[in-house]
PASEBA-1860 file (N, C-alpha, C; in nm, 3 decimals):
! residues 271
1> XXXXXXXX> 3.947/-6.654/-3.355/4.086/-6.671/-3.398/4.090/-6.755/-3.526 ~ 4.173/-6.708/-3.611/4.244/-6.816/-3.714/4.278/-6.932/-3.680 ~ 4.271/-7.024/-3.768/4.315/-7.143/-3.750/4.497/-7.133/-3.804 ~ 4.533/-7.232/-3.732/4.683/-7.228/-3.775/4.702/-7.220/-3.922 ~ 4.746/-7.172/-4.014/4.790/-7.198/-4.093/4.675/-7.130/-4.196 ~ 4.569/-7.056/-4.162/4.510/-7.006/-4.268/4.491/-6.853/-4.261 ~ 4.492/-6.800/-4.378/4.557/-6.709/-4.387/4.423/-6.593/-4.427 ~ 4.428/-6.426/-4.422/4.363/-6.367/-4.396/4.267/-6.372/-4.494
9> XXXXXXXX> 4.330/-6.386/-4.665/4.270/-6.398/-4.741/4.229/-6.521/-4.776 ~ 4.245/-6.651/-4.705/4.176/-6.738/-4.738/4.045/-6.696/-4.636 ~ 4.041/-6.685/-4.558/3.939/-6.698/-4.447/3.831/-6.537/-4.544 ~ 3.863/-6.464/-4.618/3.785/-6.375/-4.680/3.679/-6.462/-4.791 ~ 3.773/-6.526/-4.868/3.761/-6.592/-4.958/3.628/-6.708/-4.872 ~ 3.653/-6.783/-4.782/3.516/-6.847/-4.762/3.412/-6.797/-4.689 ~ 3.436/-6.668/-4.667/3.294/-6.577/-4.614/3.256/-6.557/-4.712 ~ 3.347/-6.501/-4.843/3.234/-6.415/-5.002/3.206/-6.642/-5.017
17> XXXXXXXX> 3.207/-6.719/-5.022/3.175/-6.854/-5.039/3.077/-6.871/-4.971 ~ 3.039/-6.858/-4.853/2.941/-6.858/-4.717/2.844/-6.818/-4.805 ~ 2.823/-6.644/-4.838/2.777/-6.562/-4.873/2.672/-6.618/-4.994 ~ 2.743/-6.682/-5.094/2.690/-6.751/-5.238/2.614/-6.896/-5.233 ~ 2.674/-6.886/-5.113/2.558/-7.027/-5.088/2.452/-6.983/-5.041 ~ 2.462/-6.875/-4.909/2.316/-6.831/-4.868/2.206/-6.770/-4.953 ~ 2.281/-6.659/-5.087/2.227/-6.632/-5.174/2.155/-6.731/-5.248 ~ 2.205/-6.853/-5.277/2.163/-6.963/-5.383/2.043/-7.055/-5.266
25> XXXXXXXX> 2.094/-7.040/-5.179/1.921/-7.094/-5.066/1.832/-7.007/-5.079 ~ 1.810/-6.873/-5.082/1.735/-6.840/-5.034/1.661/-6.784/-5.189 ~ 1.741/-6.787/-5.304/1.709/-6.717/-5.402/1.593/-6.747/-5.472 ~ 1.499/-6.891/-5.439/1.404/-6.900/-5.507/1.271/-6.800/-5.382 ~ 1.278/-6.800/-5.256/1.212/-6.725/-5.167/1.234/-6.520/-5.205 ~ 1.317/-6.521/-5.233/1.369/-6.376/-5.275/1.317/-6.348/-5.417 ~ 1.302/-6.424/-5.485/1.220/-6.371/-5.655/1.059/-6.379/-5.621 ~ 1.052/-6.488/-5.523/0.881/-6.554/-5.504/0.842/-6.413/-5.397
33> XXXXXXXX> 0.911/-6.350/-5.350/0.893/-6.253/-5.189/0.805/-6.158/-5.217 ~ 0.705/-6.150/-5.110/0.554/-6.109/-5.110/0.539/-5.905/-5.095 ~ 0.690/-5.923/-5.062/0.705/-5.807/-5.017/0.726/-5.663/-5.134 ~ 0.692/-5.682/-5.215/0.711/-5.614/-5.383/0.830/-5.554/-5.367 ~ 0.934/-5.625/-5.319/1.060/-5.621/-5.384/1.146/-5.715/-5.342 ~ 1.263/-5.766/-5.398/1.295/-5.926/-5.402/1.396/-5.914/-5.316 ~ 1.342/-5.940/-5.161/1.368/-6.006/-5.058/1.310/-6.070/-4.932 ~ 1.380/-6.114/-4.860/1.340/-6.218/-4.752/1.396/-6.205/-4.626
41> XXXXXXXX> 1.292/-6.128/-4.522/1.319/-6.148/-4.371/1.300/-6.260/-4.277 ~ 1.408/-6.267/-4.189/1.407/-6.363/-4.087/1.423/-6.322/-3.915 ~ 1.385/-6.413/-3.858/1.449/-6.326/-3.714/1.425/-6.433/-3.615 ~ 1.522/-6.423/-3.527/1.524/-6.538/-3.429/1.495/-6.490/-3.285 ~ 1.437/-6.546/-3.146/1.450/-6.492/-2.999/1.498/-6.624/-2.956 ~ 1.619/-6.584/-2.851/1.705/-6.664/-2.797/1.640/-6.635/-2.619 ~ 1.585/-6.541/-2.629/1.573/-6.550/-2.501/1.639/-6.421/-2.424 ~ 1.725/-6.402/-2.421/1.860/-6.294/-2.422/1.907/-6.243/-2.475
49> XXXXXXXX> 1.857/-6.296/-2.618/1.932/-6.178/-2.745/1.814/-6.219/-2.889 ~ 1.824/-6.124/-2.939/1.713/-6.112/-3.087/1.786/-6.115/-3.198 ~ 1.801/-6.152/-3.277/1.851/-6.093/-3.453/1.731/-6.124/-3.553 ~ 1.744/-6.028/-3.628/1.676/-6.012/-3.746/1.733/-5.989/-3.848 ~ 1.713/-6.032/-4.006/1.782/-6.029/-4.087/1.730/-6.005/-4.194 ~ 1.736/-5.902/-4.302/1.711/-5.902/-4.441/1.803/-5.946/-4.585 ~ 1.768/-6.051/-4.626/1.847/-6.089/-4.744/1.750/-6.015/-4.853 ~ 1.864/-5.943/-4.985/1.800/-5.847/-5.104/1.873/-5.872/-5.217
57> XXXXXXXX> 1.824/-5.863/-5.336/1.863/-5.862/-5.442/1.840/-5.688/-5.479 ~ 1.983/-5.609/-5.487/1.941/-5.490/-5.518/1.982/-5.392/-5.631 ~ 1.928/-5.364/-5.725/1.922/-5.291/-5.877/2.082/-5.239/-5.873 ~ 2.142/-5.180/-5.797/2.261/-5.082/-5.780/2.410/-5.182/-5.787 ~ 2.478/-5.190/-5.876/2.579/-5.227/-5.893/2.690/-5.215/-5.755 ~ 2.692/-5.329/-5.780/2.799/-5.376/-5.715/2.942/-5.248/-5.593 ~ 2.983/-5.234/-5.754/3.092/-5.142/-5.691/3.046/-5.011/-5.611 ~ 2.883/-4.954/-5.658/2.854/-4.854/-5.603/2.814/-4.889/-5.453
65> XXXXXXXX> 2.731/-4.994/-5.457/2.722/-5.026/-5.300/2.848/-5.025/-5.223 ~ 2.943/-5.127/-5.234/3.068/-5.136/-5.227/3.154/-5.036/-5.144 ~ 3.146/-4.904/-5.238/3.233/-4.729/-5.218/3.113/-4.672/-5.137 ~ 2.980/-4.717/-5.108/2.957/-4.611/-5.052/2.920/-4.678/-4.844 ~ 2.888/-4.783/-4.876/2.821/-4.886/-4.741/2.915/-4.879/-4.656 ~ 3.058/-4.845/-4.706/3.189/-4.845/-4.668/3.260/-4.720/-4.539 ~ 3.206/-4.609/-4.596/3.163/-4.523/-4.568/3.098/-4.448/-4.439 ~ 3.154/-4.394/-4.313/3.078/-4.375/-4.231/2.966/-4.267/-4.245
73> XXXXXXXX> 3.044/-4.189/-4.297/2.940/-4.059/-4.338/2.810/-4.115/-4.401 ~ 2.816/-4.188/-4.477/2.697/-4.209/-4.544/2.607/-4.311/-4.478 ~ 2.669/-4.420/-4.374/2.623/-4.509/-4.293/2.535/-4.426/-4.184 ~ 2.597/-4.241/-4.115/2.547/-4.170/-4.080/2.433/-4.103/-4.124 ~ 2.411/-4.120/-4.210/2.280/-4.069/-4.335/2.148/-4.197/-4.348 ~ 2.224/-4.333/-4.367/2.121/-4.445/-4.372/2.064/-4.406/-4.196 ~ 2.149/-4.404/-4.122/2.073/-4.380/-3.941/1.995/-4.305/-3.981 ~ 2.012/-4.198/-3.971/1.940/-4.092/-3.986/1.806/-4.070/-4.067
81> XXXXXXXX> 1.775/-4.176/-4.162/1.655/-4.139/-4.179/1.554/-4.226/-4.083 ~ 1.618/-4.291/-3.979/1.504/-4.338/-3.912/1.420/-4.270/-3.818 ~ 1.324/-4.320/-3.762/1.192/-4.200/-3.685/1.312/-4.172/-3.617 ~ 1.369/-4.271/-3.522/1.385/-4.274/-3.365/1.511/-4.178/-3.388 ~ 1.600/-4.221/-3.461/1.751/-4.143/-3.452/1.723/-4.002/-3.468 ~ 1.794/-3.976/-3.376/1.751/-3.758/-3.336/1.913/-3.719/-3.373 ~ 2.017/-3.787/-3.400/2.150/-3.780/-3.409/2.253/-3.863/-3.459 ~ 2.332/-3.815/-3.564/2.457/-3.925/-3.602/2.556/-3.844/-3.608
89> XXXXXXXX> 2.679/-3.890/-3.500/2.816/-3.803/-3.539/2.913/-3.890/-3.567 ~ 2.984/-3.845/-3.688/3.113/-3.911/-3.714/3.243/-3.860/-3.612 ~ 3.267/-3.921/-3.578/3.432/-3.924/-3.481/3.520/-4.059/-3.512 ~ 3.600/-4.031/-3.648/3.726/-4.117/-3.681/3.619/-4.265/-3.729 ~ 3.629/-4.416/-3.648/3.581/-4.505/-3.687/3.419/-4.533/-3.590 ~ 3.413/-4.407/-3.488/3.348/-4.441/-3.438/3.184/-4.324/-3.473 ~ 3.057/-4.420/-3.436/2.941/-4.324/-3.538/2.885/-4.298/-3.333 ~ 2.857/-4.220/-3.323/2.779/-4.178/-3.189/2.661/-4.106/-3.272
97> XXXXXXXX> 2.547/-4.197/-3.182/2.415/-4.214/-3.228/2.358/-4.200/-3.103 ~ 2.238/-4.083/-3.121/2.128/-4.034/-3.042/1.989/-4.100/-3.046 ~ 1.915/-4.205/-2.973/1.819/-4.256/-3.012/1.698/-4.194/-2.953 ~ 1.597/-4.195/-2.980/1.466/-4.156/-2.899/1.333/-4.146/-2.905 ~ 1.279/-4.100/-2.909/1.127/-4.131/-2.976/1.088/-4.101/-3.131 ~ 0.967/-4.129/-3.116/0.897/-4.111/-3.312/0.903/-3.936/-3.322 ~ 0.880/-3.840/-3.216/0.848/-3.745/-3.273/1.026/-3.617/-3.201 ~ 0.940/-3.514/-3.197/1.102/-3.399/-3.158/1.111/-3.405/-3.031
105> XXXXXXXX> 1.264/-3.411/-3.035/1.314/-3.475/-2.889/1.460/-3.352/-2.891 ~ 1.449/-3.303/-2.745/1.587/-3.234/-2.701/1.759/-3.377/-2.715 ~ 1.822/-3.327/-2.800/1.957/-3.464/-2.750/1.962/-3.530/-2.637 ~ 1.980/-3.410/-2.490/1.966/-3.438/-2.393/1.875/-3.542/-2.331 ~ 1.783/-3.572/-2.417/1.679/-3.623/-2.372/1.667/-3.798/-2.433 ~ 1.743/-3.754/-2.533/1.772/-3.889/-2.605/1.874/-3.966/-2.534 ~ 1.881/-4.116/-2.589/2.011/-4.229/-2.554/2.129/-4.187/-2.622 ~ 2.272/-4.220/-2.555/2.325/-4.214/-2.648/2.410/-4.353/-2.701
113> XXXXXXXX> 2.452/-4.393/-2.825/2.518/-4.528/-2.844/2.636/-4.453/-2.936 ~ 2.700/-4.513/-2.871/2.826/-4.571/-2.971/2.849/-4.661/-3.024 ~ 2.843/-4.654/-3.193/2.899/-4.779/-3.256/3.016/-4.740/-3.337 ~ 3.104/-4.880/-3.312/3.243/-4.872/-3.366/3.197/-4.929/-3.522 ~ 3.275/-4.923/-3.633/3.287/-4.913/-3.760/3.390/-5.020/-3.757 ~ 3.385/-5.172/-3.807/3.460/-5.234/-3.829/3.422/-5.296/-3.978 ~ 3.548/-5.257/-4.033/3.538/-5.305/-4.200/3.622/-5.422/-4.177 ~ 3.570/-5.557/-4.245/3.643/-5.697/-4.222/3.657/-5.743/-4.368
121> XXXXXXXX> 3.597/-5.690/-4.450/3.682/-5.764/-4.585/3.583/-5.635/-4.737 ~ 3.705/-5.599/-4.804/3.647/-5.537/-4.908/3.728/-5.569/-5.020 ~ 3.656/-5.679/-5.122/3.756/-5.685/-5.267/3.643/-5.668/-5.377 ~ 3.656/-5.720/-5.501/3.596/-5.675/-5.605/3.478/-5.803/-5.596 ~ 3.444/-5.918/-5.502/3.389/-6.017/-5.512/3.322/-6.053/-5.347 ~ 3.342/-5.943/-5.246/3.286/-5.973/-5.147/3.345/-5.814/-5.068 ~ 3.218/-5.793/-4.981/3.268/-5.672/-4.899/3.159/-5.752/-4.738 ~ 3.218/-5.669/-4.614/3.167/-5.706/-4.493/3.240/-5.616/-4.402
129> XXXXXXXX> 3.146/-5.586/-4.345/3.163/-5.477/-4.209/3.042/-5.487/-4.082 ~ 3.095/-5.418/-4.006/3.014/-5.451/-3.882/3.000/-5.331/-3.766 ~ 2.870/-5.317/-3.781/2.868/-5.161/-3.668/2.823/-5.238/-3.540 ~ 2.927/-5.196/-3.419/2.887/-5.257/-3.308/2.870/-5.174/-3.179 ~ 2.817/-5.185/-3.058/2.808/-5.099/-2.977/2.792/-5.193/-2.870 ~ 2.888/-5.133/-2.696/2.883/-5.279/-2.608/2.718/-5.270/-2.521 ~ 2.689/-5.130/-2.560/2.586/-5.114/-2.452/2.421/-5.012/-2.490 ~ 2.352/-5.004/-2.510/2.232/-4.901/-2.524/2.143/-4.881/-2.381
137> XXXXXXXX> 2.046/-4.843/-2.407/1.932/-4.783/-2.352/1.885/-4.921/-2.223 ~ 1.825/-4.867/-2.135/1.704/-4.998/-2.095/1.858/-5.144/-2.102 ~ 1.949/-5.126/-2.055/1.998/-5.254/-2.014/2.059/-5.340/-2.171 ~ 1.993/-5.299/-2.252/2.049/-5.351/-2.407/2.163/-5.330/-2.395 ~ 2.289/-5.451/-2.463/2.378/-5.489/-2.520/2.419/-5.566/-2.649 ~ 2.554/-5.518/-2.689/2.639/-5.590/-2.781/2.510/-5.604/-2.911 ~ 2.493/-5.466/-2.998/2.426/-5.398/-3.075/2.485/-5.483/-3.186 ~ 2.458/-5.509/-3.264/2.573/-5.552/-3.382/2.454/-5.545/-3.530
145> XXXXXXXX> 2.496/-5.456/-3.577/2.501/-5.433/-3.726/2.554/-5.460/-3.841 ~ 2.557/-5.596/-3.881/2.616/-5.650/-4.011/2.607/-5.655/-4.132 ~ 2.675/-5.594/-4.216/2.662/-5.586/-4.354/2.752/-5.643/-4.462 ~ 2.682/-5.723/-4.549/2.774/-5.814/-4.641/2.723/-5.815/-4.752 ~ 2.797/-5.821/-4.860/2.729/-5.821/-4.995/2.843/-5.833/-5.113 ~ 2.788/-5.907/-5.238/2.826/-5.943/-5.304/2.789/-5.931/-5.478 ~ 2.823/-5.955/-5.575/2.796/-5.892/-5.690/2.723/-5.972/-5.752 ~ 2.653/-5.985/-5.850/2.574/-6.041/-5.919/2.533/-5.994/-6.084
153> XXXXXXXX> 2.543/-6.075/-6.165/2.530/-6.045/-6.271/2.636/-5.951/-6.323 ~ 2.767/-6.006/-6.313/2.926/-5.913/-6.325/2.892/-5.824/-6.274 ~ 2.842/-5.765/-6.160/2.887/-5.654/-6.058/2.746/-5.554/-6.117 ~ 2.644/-5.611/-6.197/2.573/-5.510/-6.229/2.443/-5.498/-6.118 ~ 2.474/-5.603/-6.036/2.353/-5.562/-5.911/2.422/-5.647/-5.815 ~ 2.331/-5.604/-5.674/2.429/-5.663/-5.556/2.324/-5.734/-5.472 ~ 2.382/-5.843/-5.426/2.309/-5.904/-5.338/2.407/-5.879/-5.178 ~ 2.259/-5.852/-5.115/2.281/-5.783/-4.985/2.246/-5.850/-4.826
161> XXXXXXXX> 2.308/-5.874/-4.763/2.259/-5.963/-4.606/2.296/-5.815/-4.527 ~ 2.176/-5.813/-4.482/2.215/-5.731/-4.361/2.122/-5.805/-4.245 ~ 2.217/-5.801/-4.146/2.214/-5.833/-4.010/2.189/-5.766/-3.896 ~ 2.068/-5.746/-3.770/2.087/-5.686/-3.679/2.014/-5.766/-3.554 ~ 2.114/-5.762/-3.460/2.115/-5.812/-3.307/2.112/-5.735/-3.217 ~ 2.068/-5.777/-3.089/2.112/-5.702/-2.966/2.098/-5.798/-2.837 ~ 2.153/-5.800/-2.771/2.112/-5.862/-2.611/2.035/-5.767/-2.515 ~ 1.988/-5.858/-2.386/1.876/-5.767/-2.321/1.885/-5.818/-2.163
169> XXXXXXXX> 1.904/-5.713/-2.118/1.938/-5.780/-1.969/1.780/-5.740/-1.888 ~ 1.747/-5.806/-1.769/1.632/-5.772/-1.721/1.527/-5.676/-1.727 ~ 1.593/-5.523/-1.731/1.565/-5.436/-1.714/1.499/-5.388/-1.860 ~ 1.552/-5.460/-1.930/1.500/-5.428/-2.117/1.410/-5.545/-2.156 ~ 1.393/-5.654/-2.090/1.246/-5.740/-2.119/1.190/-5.735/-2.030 ~ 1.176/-5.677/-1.931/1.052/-5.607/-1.836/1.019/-5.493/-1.868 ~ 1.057/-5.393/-1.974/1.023/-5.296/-2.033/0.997/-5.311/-2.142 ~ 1.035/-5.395/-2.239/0.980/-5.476/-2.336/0.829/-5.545/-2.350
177> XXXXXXXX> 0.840/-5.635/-2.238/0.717/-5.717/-2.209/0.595/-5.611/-2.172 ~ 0.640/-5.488/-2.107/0.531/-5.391/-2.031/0.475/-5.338/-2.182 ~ 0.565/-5.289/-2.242/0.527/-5.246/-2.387/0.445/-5.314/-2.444 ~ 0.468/-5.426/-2.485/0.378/-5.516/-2.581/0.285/-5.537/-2.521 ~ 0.231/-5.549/-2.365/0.099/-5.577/-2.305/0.015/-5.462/-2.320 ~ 0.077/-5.330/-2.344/-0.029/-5.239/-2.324/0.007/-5.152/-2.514 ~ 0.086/-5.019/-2.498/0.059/-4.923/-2.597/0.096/-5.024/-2.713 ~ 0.189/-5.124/-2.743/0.253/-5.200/-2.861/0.193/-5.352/-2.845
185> XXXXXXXX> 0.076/-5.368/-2.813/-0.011/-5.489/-2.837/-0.058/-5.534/-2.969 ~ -0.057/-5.416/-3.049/-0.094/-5.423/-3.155/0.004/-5.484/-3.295 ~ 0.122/-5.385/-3.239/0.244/-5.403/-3.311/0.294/-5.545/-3.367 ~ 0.284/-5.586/-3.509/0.330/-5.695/-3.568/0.453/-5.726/-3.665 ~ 0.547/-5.763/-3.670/0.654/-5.784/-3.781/0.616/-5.880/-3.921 ~ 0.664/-5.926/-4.009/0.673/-5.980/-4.110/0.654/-6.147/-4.163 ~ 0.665/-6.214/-4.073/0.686/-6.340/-4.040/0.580/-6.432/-3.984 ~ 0.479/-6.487/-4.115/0.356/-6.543/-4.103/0.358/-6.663/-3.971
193> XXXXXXXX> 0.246/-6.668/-3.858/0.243/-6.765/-3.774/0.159/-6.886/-3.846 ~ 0.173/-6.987/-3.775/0.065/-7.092/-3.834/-0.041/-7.035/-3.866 ~ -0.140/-6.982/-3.809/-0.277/-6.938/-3.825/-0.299/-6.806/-3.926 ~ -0.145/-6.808/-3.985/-0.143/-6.708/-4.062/-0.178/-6.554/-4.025 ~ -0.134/-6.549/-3.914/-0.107/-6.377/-3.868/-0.014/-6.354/-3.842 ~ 0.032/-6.240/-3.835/0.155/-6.182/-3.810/0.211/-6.185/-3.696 ~ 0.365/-6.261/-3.657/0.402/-6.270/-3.582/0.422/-6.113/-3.464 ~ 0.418/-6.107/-3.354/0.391/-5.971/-3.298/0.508/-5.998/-3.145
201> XXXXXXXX> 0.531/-5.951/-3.088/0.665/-5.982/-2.952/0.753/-5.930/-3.002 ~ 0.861/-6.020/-2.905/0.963/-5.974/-2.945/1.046/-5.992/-3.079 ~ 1.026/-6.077/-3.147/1.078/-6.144/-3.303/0.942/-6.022/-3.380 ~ 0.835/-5.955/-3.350/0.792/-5.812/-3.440/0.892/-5.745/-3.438 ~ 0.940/-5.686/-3.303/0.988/-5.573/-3.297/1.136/-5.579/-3.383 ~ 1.210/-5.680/-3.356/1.328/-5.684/-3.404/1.314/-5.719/-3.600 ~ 1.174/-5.766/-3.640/1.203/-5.779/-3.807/1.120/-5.639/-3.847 ~ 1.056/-5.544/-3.753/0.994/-5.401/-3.787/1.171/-5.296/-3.833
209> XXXXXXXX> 1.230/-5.332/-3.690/1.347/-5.256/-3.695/1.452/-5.305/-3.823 ~ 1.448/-5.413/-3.841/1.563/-5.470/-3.958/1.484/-5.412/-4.051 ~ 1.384/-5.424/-4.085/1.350/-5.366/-4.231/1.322/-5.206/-4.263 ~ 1.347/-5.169/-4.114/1.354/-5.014/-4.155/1.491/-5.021/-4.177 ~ 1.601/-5.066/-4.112/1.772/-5.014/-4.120/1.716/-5.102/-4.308 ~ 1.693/-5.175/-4.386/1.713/-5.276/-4.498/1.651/-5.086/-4.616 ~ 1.573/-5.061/-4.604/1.480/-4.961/-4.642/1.562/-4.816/-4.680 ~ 1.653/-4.758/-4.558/1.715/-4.688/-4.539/1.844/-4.698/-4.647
217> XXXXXXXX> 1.884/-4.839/-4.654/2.033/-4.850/-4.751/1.959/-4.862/-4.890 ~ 1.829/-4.907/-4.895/1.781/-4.865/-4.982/1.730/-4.802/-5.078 ~ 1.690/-4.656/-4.993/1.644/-4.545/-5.008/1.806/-4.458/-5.076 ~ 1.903/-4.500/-4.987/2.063/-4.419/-5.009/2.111/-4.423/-5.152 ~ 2.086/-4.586/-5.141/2.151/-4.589/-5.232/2.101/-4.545/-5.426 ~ 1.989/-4.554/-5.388/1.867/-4.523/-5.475/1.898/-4.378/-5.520 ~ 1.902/-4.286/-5.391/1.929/-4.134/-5.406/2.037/-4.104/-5.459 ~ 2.142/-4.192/-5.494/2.293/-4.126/-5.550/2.270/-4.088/-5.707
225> XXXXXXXX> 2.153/-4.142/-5.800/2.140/-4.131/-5.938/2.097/-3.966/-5.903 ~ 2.068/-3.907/-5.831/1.987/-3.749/-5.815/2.129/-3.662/-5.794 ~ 2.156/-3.531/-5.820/2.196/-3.436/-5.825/2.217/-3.405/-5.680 ~ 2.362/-3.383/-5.621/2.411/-3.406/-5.491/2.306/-3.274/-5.393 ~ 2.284/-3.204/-5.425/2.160/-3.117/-5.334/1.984/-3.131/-5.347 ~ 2.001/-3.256/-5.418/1.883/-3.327/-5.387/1.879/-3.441/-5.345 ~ 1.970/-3.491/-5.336/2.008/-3.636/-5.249/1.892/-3.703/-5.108 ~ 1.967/-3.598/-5.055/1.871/-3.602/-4.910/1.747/-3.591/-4.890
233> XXXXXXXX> 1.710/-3.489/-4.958/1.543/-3.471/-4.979/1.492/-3.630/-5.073 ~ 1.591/-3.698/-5.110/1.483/-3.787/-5.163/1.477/-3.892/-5.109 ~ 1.606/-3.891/-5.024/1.657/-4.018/-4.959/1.525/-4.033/-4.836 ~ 1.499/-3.891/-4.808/1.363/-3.905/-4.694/1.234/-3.929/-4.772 ~ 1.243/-3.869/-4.856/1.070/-3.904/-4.907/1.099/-4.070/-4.969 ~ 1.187/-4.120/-5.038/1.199/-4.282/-5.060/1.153/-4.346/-4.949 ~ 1.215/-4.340/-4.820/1.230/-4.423/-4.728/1.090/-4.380/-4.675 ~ 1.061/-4.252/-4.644/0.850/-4.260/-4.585/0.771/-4.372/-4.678
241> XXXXXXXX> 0.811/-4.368/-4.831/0.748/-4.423/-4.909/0.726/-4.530/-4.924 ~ 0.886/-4.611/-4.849/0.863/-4.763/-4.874/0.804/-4.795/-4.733 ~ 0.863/-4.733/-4.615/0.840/-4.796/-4.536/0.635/-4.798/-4.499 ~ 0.567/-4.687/-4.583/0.395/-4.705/-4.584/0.414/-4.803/-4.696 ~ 0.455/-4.897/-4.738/0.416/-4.988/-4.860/0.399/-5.094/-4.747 ~ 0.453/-5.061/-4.607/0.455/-5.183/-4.527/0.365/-5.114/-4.391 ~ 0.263/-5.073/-4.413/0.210/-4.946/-4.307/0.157/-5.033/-4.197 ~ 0.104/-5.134/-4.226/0.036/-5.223/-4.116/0.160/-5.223/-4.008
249> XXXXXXXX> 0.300/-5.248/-4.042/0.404/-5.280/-3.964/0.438/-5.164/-3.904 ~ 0.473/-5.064/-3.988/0.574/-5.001/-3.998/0.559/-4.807/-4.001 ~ 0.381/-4.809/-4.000/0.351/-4.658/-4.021/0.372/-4.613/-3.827 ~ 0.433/-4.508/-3.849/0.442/-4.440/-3.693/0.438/-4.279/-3.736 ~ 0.437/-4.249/-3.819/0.378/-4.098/-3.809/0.314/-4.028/-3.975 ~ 0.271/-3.955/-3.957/0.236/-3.874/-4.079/0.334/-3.847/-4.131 ~ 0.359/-3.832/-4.328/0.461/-3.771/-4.412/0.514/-3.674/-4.380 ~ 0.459/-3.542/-4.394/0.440/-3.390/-4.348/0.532/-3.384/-4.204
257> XXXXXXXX> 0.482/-3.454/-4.078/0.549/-3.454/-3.969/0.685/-3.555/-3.957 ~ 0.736/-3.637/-4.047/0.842/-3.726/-4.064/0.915/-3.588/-4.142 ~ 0.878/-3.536/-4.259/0.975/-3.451/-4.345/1.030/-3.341/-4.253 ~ 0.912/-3.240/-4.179/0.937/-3.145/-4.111/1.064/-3.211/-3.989 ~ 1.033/-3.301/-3.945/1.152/-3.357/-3.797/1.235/-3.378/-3.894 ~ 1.270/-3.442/-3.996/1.387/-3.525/-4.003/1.460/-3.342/-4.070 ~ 1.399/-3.258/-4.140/1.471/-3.155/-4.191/1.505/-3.085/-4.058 ~ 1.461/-3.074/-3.932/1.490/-2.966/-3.844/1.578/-3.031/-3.734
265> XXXXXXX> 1.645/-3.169/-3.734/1.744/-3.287/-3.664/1.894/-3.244/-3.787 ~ 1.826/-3.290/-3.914/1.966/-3.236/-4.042/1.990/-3.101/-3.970 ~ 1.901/-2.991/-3.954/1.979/-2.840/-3.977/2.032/-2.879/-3.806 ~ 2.027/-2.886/-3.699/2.104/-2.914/-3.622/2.193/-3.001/-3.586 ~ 2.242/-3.088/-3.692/2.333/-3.155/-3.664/2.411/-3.101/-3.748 ~ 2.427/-3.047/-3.845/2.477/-2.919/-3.967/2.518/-2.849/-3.843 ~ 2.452/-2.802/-3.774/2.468/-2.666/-3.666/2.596/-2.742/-3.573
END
């Protein structure tokens, strides 16, 4: 809730403020970032709930991020190039999303989530929205997908926070925990331990997944300079591309077999 007396656009006004401070913390880690391109992941375990987070400095102006992040259709397109998503449908504010394994999967066979589309502030100096869902797969809850961003260098590039959480009720860290002891033992995220290895649990899994959704708006937005019937085709080969720049983390299938699924999921969701 609001506080008495303050008003919608003040309370906008100190989120794009929030926003410029986090940018100005983190901005000497984001030019220094190991990751050959200038940003910085984080991720927390509460125990009951995970978030992971990518802060970016990204080439694409302002206003274009802006008109398009905005956007469900195209928020339907960033899903979609991931392994797991077998499905994205637009219905009004709400995106119904099919989740399921790395390789071809019947719908039927997949999860299904609903996330609602909540846009909370869009002006020429701050935008924020939030994809949320109350429930998933395996006992997971209260999904939340946050996106905020702001302009830089008069609107000629944008600095970007994206946010992703979930909660986990028994049934999803006893299936969790079974995972990581046996086939995903291996599996590591981004986030150096003392001894200098890669953090691996549950804080892997959740900064593997943030930097594929970080990758994806990356890949999108990248693809809009291309000719609208090549869009897509590049938006998938970008995103295979970055996400093997991070293969130790992040490789789960061959090129060839990522292009072939993700083109034969497009012609049936077309269908």
């Amino acid at each position: 809730m609001l506080a008495l007396g303050t008003t919608f656009a003040q309370a906008r006004t100190e989120s794009a403020q929030a926003l410029r401070d986090r940018h100005d913390r983190l901005a000497s880690q984001i030019e220094q970032s190991p990751f050959k391109r200038p940003l910085v992941v984080q991720s927390s375990d509460a125990g009951n709930a995970l978030s992971g987070s990518v802060d970016a400095v990204m080439p694409q102006p302002y206003a274009l991020a802006r008109e398009h992040l905005q956007q469900p259709e195209a928020l339907c397109e960033i899903l979609m190039l991931q392994v797991n998503t077998k499905q994205c449908a637009v219905n009004g504010r709400e995106l119904v999303v099919h989740i399921g394994r790395k390789n071809d999967q019947p719908l039927e066979d997949a999860y299904r989530v609903a996330f609602t589309l909540q846009p909370q502030a869009s002006s020429d100096d701050y935008m924020s929205l939030q994809l949320g869902a109350d429930s998933g797969p395996f006992s997971t809850r209260d999904f939340r997908i946050q996106l905020q961003a702001i302009p830089l260098d008069g609107g000629k590039r944008t600095y970007l926070h994206l946010g992703y959480s979930y909660g986990m009720g028994m049934a999803a860290k006893l299936a969790m925990q079974g995972y990581f002891a046996t086939a995903g033992a291996s599996k590591v995220g981004f986030t150096r331990t003392a001894g200098d290895a890669y953090i691996g649990g549950m804080r892997g899994a959740i900064e593997r997944n943030t930097m594929r959704y970080y990758l994806a708006i990356e890949a999108y937005l990248a693809s809009l300079s291309a000719p609208p019937a090549q869009q897509r085709t590049q938006r998938l080969e970008r995103w295979f591309a970055a996400t093997e720049q991070y293969a130790r983390q992040l490789h789960e299938v061959e090129r060839s077999e990522y292009l072939a699924m993700k083109q034969r999921e497009f012609r049936r969701q077309g269908a």
